[in-house]
FIVEXNU-567687 format. One record per residue: x, y, z of N, C-alpha, C, CB in turn; residue in three letters; chain. Coordinates in Angstrom, 3 decimals, padded with zeros to 6 digits. Last residue first. Glycine has a CB too. Example, Ala and Ser with C-alpha at 12.3 -4.5 7.8 and 13.67 -1.06 7.14 Angstrom:
2
+----------+----------+----------+----------+----------+----------+----------+----------+----------+----------+----------+----------+-----+----+
:    neast :   nnorth :      nup :   caeast :  canorth :     caup :    ceast :   cnorth :      cup :   cbeast :  cbnorth :     cbup :  aa : ch :
+----------+----------+----------+----------+----------+----------+----------+----------+----------+----------+----------+----------+-----+----+
:  012.850 : -002.250 :  007.080 :  013.670 : -001.060 :  007.140 :  012.900 :  000.030 :  007.870 :  014.084 : -000.598 :  005.725 : SER :  A :
:  013.190 : -005.690 :  007.800 :  012.300 : -004.500 :  007.800 :  013.200 : -003.300 :  007.800 :  011.308 : -004.473 :  009.046 : ALA :  A :
+----------+----------+----------+----------+----------+----------+----------+----------+----------+----------+----------+----------+-----+----+
***
This chain:
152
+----------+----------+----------+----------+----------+----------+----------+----------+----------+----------+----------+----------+-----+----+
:    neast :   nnorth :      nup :   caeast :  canorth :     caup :    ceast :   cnorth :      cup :   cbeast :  cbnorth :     cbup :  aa : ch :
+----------+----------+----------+----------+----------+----------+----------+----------+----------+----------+----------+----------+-----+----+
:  049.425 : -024.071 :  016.478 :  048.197 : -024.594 :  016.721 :  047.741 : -025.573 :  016.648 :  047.584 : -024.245 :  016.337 : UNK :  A :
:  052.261 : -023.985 :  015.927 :  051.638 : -023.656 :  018.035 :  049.990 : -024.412 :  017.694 :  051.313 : -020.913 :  018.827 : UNK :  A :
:  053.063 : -023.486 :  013.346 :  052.850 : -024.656 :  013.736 :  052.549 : -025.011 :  015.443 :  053.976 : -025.272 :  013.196 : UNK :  A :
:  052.386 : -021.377 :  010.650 :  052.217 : -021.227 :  012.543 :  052.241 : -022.748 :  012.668 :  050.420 : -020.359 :  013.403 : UNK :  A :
:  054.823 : -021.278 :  007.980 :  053.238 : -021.898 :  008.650 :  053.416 : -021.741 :  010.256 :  052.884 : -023.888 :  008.243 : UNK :  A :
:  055.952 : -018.542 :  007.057 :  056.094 : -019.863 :  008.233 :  055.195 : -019.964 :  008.230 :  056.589 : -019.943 :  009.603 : UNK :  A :
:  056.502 : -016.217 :  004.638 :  055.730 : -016.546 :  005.789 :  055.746 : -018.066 :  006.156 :  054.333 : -016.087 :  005.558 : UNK :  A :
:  059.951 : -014.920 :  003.680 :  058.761 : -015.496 :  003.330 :  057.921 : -016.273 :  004.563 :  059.112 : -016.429 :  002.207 : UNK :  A :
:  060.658 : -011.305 :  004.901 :  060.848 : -012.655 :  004.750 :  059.478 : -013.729 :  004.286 :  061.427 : -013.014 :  006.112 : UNK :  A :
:  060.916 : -008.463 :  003.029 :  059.774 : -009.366 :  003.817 :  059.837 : -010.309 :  003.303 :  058.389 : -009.055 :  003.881 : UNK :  A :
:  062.146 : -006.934 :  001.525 :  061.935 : -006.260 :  002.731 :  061.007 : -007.448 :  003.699 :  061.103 : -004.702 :  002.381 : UNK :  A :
:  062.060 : -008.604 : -000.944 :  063.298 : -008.366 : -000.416 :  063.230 : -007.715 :  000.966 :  064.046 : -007.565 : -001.341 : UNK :  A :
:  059.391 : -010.652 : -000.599 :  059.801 : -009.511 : -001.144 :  061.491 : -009.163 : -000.224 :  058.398 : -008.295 : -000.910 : UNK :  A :
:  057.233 : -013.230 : -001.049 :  058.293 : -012.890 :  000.015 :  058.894 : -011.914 : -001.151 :  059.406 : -014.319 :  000.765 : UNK :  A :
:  053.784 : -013.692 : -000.941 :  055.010 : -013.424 : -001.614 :  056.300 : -012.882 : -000.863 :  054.679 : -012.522 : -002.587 : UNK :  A :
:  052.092 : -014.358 :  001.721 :  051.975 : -012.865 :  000.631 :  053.323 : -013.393 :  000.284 :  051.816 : -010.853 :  001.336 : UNK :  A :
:  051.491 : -017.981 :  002.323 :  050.738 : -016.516 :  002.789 :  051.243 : -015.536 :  001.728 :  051.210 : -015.886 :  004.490 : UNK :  A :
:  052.458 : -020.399 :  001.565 :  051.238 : -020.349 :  002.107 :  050.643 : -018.963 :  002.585 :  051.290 : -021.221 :  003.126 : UNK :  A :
:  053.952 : -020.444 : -001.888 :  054.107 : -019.967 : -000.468 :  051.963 : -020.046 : -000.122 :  055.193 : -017.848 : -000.438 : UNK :  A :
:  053.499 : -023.113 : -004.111 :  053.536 : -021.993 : -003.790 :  053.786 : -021.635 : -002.188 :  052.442 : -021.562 : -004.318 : UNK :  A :
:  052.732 : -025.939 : -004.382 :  054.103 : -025.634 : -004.156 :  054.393 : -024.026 : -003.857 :  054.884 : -026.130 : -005.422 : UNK :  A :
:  050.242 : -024.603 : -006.748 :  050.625 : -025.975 : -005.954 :  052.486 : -025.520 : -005.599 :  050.331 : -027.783 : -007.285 : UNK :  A :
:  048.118 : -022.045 : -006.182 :  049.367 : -022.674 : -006.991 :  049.803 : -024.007 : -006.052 :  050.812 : -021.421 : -007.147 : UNK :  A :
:  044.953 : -021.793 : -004.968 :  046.618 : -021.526 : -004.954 :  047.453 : -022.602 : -005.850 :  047.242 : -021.669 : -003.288 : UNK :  A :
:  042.511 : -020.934 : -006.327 :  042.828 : -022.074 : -005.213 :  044.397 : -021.468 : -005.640 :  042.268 : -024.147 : -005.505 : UNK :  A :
:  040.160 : -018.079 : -004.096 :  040.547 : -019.157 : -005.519 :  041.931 : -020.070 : -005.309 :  040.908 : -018.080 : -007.104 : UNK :  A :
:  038.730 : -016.966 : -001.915 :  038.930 : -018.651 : -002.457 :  039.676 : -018.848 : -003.952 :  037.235 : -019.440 : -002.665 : UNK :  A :
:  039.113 : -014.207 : -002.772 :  038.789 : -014.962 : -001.512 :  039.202 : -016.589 : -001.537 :  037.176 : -014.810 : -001.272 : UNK :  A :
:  037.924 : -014.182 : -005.259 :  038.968 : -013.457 : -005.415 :  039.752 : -013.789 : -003.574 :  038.390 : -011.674 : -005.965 : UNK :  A :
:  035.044 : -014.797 : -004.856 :  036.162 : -015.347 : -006.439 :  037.666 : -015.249 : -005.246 :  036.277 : -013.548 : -008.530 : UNK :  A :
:  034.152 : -012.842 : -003.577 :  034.316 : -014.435 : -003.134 :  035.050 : -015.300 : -003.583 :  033.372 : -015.104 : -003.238 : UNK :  A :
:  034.421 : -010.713 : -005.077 :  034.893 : -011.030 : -003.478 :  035.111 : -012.161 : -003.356 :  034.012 : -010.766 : -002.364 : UNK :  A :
:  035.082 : -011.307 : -008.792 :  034.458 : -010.892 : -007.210 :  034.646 : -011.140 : -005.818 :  033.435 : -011.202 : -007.109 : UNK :  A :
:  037.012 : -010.378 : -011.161 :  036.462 : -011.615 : -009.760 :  035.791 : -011.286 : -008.941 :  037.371 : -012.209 : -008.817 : UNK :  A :
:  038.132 : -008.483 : -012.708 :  037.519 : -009.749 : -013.276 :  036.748 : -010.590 : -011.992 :  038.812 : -010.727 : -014.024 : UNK :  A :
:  041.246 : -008.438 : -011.913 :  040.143 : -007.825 : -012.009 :  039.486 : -009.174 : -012.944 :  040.280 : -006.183 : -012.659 : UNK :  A :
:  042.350 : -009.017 : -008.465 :  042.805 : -009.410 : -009.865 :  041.253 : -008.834 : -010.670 :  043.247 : -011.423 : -010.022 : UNK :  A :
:  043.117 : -006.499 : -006.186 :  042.305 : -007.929 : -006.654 :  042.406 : -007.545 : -008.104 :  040.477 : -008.235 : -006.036 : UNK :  A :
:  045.887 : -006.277 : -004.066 :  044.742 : -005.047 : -005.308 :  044.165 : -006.634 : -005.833 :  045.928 : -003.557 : -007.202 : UNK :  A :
:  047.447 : -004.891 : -001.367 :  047.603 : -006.009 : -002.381 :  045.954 : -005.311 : -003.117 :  047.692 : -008.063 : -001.549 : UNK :  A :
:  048.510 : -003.861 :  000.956 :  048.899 : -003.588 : -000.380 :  048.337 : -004.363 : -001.204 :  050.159 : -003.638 : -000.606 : UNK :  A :
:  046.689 : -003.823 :  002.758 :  047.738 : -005.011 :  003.058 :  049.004 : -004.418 :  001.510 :  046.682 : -007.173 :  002.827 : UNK :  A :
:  044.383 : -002.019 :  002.274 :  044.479 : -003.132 :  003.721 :  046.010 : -003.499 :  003.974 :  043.560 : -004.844 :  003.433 : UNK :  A :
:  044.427 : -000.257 :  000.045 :  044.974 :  000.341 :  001.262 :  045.335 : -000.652 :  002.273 :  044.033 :  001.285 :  001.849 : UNK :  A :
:  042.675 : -001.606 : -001.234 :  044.128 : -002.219 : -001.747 :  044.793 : -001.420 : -000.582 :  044.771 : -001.813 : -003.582 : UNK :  A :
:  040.153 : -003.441 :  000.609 :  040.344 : -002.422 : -000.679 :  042.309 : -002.741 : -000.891 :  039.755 : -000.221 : -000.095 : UNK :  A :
:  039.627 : -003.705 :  004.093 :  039.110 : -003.799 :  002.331 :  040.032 : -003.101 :  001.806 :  037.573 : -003.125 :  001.773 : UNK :  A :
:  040.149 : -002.712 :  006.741 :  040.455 : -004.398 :  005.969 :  040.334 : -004.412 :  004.703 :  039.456 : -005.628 :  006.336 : UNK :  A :
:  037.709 : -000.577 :  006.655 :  039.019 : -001.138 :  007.189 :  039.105 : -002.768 :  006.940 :  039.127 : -000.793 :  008.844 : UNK :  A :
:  037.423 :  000.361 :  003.301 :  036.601 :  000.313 :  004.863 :  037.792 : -000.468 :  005.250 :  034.790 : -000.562 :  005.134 : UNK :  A :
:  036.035 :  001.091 :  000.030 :  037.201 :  000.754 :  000.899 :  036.687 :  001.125 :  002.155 :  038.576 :  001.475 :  000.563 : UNK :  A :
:  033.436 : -001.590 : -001.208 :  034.314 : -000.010 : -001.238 :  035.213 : -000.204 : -000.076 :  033.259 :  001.603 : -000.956 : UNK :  A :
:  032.232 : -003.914 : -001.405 :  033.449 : -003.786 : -002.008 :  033.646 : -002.573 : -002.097 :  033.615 : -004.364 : -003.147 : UNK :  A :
:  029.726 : -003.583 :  000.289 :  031.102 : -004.834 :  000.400 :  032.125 : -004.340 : -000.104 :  030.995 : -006.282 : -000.405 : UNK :  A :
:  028.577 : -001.399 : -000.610 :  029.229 : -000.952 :  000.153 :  030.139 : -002.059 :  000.019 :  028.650 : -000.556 :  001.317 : UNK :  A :
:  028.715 : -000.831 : -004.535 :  028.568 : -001.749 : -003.332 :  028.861 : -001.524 : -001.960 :  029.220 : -002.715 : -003.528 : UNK :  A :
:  029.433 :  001.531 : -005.547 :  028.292 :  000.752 : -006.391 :  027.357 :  000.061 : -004.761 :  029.231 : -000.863 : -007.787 : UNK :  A :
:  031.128 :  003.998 : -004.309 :  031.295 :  002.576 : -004.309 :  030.006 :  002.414 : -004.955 :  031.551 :  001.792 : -002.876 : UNK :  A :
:  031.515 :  007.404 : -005.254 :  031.275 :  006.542 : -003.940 :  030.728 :  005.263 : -004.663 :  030.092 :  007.263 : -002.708 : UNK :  A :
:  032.228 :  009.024 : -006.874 :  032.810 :  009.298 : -006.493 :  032.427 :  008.215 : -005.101 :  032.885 :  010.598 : -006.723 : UNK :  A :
:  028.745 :  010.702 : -007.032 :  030.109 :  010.417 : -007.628 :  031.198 :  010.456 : -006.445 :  030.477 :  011.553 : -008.818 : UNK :  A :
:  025.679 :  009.164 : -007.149 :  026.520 :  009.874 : -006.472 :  028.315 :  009.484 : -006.572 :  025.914 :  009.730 : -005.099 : UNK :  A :
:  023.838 :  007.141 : -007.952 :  024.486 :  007.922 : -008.937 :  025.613 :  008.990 : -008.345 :  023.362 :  008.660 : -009.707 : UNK :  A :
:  022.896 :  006.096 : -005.588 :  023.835 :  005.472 : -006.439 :  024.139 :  006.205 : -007.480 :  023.461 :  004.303 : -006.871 : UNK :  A :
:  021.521 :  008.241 : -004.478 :  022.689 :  008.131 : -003.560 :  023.510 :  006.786 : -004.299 :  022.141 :  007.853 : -001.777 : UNK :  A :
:  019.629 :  008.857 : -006.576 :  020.260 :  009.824 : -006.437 :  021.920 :  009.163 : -005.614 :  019.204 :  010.897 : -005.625 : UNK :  A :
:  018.097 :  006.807 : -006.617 :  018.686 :  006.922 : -007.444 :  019.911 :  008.233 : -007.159 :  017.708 :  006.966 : -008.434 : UNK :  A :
:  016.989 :  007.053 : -003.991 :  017.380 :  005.760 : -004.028 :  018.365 :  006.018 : -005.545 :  015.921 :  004.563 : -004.030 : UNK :  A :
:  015.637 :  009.102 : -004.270 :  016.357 :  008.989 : -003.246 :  017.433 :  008.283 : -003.309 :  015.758 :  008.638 : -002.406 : UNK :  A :
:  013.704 :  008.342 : -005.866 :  014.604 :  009.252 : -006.527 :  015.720 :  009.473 : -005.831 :  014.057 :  010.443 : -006.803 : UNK :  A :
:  012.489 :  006.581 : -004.062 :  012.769 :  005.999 : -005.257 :  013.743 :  006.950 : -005.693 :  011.591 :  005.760 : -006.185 : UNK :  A :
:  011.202 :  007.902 : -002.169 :  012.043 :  007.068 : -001.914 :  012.960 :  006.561 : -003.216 :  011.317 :  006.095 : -001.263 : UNK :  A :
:  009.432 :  009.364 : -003.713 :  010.498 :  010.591 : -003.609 :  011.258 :  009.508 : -003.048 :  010.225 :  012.176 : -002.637 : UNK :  A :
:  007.605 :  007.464 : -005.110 :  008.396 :  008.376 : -006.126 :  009.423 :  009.190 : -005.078 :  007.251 :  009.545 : -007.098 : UNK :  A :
:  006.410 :  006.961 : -002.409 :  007.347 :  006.014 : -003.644 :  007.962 :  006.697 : -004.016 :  006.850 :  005.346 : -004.857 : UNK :  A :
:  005.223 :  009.238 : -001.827 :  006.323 :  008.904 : -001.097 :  006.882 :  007.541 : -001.763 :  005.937 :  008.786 :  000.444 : UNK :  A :
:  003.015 :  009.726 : -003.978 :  004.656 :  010.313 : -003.721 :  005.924 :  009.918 : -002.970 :  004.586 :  011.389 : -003.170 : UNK :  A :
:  001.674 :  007.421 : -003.399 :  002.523 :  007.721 : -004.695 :  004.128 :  008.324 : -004.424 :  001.635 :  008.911 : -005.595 : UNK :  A :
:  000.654 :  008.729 : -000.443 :  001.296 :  006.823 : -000.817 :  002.548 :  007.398 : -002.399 : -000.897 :  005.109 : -001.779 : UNK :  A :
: -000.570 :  010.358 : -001.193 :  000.171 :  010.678 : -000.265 :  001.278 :  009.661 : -000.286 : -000.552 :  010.801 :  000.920 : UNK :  A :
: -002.752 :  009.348 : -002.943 : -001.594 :  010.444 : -003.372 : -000.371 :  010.598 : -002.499 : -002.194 :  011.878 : -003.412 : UNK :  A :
: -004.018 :  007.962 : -000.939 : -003.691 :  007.182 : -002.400 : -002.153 :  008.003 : -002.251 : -004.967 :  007.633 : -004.166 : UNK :  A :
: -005.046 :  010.079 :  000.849 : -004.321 :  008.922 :  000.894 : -003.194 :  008.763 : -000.094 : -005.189 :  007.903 :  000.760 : UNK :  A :
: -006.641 :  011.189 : -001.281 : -005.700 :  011.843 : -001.108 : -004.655 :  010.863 :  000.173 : -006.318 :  013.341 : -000.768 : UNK :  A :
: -008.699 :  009.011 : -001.884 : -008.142 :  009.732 : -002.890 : -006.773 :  010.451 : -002.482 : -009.159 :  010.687 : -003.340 : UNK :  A :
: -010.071 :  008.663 :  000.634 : -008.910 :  008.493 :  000.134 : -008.194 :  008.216 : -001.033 : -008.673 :  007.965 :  000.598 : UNK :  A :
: -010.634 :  012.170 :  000.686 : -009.502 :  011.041 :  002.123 : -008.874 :  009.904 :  001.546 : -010.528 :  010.110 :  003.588 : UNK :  A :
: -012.572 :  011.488 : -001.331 : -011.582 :  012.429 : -001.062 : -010.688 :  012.047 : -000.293 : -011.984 :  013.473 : -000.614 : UNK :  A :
: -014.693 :  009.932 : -000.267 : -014.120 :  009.136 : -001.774 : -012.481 :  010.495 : -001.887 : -015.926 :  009.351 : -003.782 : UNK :  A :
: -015.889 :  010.654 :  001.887 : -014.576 :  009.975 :  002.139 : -013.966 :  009.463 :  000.982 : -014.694 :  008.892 :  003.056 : UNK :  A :
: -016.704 :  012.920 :  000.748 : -015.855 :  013.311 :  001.730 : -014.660 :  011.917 :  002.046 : -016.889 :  013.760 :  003.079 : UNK :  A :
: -018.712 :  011.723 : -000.617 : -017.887 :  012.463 : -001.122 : -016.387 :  012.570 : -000.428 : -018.559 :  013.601 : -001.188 : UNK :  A :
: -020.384 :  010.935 :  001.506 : -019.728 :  009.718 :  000.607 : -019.022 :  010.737 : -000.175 : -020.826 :  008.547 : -000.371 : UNK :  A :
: -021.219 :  012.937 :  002.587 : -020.637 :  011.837 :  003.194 : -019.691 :  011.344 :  002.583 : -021.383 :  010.937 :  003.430 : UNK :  A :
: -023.013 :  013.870 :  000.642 : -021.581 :  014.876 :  001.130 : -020.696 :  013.892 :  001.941 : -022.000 :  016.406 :  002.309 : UNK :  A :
: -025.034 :  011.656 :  000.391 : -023.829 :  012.329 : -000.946 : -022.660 :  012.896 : -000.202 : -024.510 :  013.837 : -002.049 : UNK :  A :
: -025.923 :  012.288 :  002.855 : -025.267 :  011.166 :  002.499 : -023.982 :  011.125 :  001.550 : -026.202 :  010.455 :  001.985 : UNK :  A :
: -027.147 :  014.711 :  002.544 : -025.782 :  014.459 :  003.925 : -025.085 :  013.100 :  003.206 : -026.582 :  013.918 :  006.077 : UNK :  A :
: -028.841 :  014.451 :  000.597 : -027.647 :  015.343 :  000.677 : -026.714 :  015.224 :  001.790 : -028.056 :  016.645 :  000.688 : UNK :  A :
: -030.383 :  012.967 :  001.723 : -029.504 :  012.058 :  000.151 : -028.630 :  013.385 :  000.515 : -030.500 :  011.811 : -002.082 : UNK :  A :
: -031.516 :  014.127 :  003.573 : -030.711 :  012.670 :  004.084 : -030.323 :  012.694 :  002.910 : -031.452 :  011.165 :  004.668 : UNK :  A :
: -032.968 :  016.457 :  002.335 : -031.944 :  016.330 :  003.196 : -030.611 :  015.264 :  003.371 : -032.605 :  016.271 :  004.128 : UNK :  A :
: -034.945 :  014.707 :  000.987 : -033.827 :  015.628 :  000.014 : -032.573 :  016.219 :  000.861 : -034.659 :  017.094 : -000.710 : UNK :  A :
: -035.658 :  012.017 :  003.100 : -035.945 :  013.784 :  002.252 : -034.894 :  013.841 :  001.853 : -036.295 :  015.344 :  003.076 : UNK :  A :
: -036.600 :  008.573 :  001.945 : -035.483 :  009.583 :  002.452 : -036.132 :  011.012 :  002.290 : -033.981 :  009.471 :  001.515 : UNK :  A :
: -038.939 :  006.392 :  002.747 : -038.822 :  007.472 :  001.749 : -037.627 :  008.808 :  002.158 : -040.436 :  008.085 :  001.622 : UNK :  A :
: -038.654 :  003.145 :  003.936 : -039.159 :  004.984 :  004.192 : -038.445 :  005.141 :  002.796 : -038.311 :  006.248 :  005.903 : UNK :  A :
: -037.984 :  000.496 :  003.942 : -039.461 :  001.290 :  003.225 : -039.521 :  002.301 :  002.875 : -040.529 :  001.471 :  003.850 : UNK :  A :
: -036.025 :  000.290 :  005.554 : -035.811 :  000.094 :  004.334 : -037.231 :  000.588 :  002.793 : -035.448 : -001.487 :  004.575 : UNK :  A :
: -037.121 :  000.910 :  007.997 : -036.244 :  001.612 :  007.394 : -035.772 :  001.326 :  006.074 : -035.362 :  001.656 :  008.103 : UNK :  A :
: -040.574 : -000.270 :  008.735 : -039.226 : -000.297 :  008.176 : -038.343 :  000.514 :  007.908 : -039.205 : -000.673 :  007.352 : UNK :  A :
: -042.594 :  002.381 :  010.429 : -042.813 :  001.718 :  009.163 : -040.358 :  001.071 :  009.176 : -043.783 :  003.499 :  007.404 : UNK :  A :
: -044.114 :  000.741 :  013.270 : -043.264 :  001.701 :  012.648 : -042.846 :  001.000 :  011.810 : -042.284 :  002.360 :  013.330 : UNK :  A :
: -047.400 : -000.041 :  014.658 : -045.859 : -000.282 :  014.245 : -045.248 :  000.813 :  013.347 : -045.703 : -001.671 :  013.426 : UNK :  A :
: -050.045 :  000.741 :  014.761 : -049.538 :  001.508 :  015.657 : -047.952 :  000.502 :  015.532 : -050.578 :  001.622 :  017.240 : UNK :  A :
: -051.203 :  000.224 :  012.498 : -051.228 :  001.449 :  012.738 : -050.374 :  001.547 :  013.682 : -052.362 :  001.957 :  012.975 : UNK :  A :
: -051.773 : -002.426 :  011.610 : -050.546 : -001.925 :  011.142 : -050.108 : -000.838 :  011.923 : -050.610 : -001.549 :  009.804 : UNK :  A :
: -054.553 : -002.742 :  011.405 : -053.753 : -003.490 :  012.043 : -052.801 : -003.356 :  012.666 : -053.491 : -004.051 :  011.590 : UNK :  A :
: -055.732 : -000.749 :  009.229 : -056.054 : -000.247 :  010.484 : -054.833 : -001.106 :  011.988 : -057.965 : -000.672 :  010.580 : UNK :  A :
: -054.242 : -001.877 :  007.071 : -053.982 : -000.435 :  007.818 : -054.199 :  000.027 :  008.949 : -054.465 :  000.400 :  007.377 : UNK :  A :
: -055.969 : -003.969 :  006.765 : -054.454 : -003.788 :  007.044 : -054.119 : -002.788 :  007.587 : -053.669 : -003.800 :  006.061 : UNK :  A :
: -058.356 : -002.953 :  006.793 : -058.147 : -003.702 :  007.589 : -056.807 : -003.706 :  008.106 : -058.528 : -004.684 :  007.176 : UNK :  A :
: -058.166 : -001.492 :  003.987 : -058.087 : -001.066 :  005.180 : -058.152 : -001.352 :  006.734 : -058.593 : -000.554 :  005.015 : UNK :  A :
: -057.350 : -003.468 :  002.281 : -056.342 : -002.746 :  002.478 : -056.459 : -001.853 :  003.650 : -056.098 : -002.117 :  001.381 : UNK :  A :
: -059.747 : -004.963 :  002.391 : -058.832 : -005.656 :  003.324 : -057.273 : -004.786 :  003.493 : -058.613 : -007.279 :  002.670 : UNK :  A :
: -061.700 : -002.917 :  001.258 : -061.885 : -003.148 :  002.559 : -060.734 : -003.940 :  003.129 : -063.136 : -003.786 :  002.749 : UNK :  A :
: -060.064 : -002.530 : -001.435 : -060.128 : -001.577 : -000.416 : -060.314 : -002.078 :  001.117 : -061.212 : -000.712 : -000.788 : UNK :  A :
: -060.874 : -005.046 : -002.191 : -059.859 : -004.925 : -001.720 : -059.365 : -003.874 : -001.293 : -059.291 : -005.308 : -002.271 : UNK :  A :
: -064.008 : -004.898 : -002.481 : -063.412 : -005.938 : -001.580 : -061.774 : -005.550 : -000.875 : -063.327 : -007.356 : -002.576 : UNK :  A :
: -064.023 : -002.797 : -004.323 : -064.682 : -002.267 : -002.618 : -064.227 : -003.560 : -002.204 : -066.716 : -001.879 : -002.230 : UNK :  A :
: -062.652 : -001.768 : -007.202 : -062.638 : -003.340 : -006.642 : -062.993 : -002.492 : -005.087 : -060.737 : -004.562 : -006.847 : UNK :  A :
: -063.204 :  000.708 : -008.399 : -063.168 : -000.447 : -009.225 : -063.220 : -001.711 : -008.219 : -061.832 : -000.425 : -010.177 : UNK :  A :
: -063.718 :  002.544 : -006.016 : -065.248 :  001.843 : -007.166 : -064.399 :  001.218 : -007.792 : -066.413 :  002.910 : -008.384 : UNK :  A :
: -061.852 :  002.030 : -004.540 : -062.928 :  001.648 : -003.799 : -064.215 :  001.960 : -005.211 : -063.021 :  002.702 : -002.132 : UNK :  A :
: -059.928 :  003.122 : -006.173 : -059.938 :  001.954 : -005.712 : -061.151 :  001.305 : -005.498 : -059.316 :  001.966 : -004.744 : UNK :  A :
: -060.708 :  005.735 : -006.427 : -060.747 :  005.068 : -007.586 : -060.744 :  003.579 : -007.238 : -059.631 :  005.488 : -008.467 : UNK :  A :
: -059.894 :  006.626 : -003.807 : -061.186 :  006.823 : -004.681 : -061.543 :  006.388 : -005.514 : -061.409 :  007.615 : -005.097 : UNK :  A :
: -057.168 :  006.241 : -003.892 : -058.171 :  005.317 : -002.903 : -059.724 :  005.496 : -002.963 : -057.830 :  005.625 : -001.368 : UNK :  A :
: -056.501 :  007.931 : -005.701 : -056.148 :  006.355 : -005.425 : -056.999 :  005.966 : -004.480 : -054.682 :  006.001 : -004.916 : UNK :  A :
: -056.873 :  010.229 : -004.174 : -057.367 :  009.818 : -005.746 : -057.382 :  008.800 : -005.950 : -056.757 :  010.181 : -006.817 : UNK :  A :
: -055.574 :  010.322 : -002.515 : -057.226 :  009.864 : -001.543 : -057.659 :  009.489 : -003.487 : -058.661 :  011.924 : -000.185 : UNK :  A :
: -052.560 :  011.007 : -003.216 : -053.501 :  009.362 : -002.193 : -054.708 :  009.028 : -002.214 : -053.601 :  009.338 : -000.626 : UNK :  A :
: -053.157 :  013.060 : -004.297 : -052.995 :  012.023 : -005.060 : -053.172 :  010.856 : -004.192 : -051.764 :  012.068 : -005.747 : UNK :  A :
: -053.313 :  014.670 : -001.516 : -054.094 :  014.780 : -003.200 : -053.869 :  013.555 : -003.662 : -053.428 :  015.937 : -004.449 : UNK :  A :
: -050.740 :  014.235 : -000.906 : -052.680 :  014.022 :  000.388 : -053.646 :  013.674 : -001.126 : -053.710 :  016.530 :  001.669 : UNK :  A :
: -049.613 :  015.460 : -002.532 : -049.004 :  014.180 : -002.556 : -050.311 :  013.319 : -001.502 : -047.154 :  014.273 : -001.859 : UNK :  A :
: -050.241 :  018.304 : -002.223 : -050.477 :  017.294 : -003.194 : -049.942 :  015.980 : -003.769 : -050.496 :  017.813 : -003.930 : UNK :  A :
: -049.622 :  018.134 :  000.769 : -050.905 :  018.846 :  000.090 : -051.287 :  018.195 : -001.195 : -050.637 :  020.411 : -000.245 : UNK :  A :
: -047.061 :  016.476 :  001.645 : -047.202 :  017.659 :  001.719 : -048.889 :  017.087 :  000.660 : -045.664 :  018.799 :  001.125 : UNK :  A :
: -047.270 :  014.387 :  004.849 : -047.131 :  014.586 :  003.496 : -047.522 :  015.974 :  002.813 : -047.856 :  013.586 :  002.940 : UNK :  A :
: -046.300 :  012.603 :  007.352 : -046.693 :  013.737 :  006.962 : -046.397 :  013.829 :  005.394 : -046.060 :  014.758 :  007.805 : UNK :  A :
: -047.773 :  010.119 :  009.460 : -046.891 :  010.432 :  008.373 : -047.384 :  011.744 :  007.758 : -046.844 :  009.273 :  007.325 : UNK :  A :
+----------+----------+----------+----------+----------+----------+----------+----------+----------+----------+----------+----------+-----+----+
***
């Protein structure tokens, strides 16, 4: 292990001082040592250089950035689906609903006929008929009143 000059310094001070307050436990610290010598010290032991905390830091920077800018990338694309989303219902001049805008079969162009207001599709689909009434569209002077199909 390498150490710089006055960090050599301050070890042997310690181990100078050791060996006159207590020479028993010097001798089994150097027993140990001598034991020890040829394993490698833990990775959880060592002592990083000023290097390794700086790669690390830049590491851990780098990815607290990615995704940080993730994140951002996420936001916006809410916010621009979203304005998207407001924009093509505020758009004039076109249906709330597609169901109920005009398309073939729909609307009052289909047949002539115009829904009673107030109802909704389904309302306005089922609601129940007059008793004794005609079974299909009102008979009009240009259009006889409708026959039940009786073939089926």
């Amino acid at each position: 292990m390498s150490l710089r000059p006055r960090h050599q310094d301050q070890l042997h001070l310690i181990r100078a001082g050791l060996l006159r307050s207590d020479p028993q436990l010097a001798a089994r610290l150097s027993m140990f040592g001598r034991l020890c010598a040829g394993q490698a010290m833990p990775a959880w032991e060592q002592v990083s250089c000023g290097h390794d905390r700086i790669r690390q830091a830049a590491a851990l920077l780098a990815e607290t950035i990615s995704v940080a800018a993730a994140a951002i990338f996420l936001l916006l694309r809410a916010v621009l689906a979203l304005a998207a989303a407001v924009v093509r219902a505020a758009a004039p001049g076109r249906p709330r609903n597609a169901a109920n805008g005009p398309g073939p079969g729909r609307g009052a162009g289909a047949a002539g006929r115009t829904r009673r207001p107030g109802l909704t599709a389904d309302e306005h689909r089922h609601r129940p008929r007059p008793p004794g009434g005609p079974a299909g569209p009102a008979a009009t002077p240009d259009r006889p009143p409708a026959t039940p199909d009786v073939t089926r």
